[in-house]
N, C-alpha and C positions, 0 to 999 in steps of 0.2 A: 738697187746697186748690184753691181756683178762684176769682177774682174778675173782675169785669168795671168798667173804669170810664170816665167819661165827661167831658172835658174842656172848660171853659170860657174864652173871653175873660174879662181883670180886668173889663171890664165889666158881663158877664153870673154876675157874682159872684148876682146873688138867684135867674137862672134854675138855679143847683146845688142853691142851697139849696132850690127847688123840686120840685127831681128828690128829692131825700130825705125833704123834707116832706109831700108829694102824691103821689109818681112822676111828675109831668108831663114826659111825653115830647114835643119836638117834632120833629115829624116835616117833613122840605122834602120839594121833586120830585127826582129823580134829576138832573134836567138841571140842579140849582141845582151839581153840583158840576163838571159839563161846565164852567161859565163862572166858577169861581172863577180867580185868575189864578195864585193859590200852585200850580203844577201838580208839584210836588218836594215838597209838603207833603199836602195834601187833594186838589186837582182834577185831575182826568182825562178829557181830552175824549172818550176813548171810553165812559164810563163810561155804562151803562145801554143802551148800544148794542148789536141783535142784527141777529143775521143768520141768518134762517129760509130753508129750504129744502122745496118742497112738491112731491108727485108729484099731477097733477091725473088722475082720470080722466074723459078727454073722449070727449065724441058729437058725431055731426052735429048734432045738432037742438038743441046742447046751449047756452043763450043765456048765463046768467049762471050763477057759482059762487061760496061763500062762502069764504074761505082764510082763516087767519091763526088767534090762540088769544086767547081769553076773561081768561085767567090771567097779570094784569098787563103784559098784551102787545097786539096790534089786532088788528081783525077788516077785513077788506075785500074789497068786493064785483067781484069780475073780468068785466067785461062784454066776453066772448070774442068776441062780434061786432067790436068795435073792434080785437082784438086780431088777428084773422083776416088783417082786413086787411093787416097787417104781418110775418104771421108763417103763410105757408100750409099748413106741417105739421097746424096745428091745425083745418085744413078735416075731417078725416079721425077717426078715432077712436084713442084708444089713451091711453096715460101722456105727460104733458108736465111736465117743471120746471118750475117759477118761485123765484124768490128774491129778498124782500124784505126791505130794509134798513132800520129805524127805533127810533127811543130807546122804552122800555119806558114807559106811564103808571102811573109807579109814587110814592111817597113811601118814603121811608128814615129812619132814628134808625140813627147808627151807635155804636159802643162799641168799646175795647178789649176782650182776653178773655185772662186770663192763669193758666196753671193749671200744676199739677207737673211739666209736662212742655214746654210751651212752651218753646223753645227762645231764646236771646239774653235771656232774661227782661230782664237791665241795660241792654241796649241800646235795648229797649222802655221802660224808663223813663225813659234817659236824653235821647229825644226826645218825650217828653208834652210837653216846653215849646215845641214848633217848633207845638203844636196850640191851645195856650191856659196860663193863668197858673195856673187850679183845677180840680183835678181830682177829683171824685165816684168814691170805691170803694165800691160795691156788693159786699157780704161775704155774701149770701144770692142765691148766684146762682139756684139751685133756685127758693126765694120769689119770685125778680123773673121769672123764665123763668115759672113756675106762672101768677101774675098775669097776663102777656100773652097765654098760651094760653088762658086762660079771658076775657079783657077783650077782648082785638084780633083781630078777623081778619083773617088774614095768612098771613107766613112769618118763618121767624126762622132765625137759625144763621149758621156760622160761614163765615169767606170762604174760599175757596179762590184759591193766587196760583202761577199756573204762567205758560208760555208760550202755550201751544197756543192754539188758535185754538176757545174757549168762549165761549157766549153769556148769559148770566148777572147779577144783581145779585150772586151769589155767587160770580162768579169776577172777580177783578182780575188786572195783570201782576205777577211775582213782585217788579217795581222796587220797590210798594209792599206787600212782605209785613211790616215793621219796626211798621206799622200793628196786624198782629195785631188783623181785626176784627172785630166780633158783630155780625150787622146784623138789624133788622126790616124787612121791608115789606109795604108797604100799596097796596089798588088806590088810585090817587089821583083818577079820578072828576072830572078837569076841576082838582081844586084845585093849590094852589102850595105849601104845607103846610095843617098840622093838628097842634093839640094835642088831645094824650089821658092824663085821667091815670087811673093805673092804684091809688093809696092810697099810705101810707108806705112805705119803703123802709127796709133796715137798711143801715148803710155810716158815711164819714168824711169830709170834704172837706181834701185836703192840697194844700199849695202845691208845683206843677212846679218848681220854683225848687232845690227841695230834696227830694230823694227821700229822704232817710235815714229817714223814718220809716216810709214806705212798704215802706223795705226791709227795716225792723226786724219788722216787721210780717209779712213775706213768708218771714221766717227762722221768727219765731214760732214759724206753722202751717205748715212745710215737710215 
């Protein structure tokens, strides 16, 4: 058994029913959740933040260099003349580091992900409401995973929450592992979000308020 679900503001009570009716996914930027201010709930300023590390090989003659990656991350142009000047090693030939610091141009949709072995499984339910009032379970995780892989280009999978010092949309601190999250992402290409919907979806929407049927539900198919 495996589910993944998706929790909304009372608000945005018609965007659940939309994720069930349509699959419409909306996706924000990474940095929307740098700036939320709940930072014990959802936000984290490090979030989306890498820190790359690059071995250049340098020439004399050698003016400009491209560094950085294509894959949700930046590209930029190193104009070793300016840099000469400050830094006379690189008069010479040979290997030089550099290391650049910046938030990932990415969009994200994130999810719970709860399966036979997930651990705390109660405790993960019992903070769905610190996230929003309705919560969307998706009972055809396979279906909805199949859909994205075929619909979005991207990345998808599940987050990893340790300490160590990783660069990652897929890795968070372990502060926030209770989140237990499925994440997608997307190059985000200038924008701030994006919706994509992917068709119907099989699932439930039950109120955070009260998990008991979620749980009954979880016993079910245990």
């Amino acid at each position: 058994m495996e589910i993944l679900l998706k929790t909304f503001k009372e608000s945005d009570y018609s965007f659940a029913k939309n994720l069930l009716d349509s699959g419409d996914l909306f996706f924000q930027h990474v940095s929307v959740y740098q700036e939320i201010e709940d930072g014990e709930v959802r936000g984290d300023l490090n979030e989306g933040q890498v820190v790359e590390e690059y071995e250049l090989p340098v020439t004399p003659n050698m003016k400009k260099i491209l560094i950085g990656n294509s894959d949700g991350g930046k590209q930029y142009v190193l104009d070793l003349e300016k840099v000469r000047e400050n830094i006379p090693n690189l008069r010479g030939a040979g290997q030089s580091k550099i290391r650049i610091n910046y938030t990932v141009d990415m969009l994200l949709y994130c999810m719970t992900y709860i399966n036979n072995k997930t651990c705390n499984i109660q405790y993960i339910l019992n903070n769905l409401s610190r996230l929003g009032k309705y919560c969307v379970v998706i009972t055809d995780c396979k279906g909805f995973i199949s859909k994205v892989n075929s619909q979005i280009k991207g990345k998808c999978g599940l987050v990893e929450y340790c300490d160590m010092k990783k660069s990652s949309i897929f890795v968070k601190k372990k502060f926030y592992s209770w989140q237990s999250e499925y994440r997608i992402g997307i190059a985000a290409n200038g924008l701030k979000q994006k919706l994509i919907s992917i068709g119907p979806l099989n699932g439930f929407i039950f109120d955070t308020r009260d998990t008991s049927f979620i749980e009954q539900f979880l016993r079910k198919y245990k």
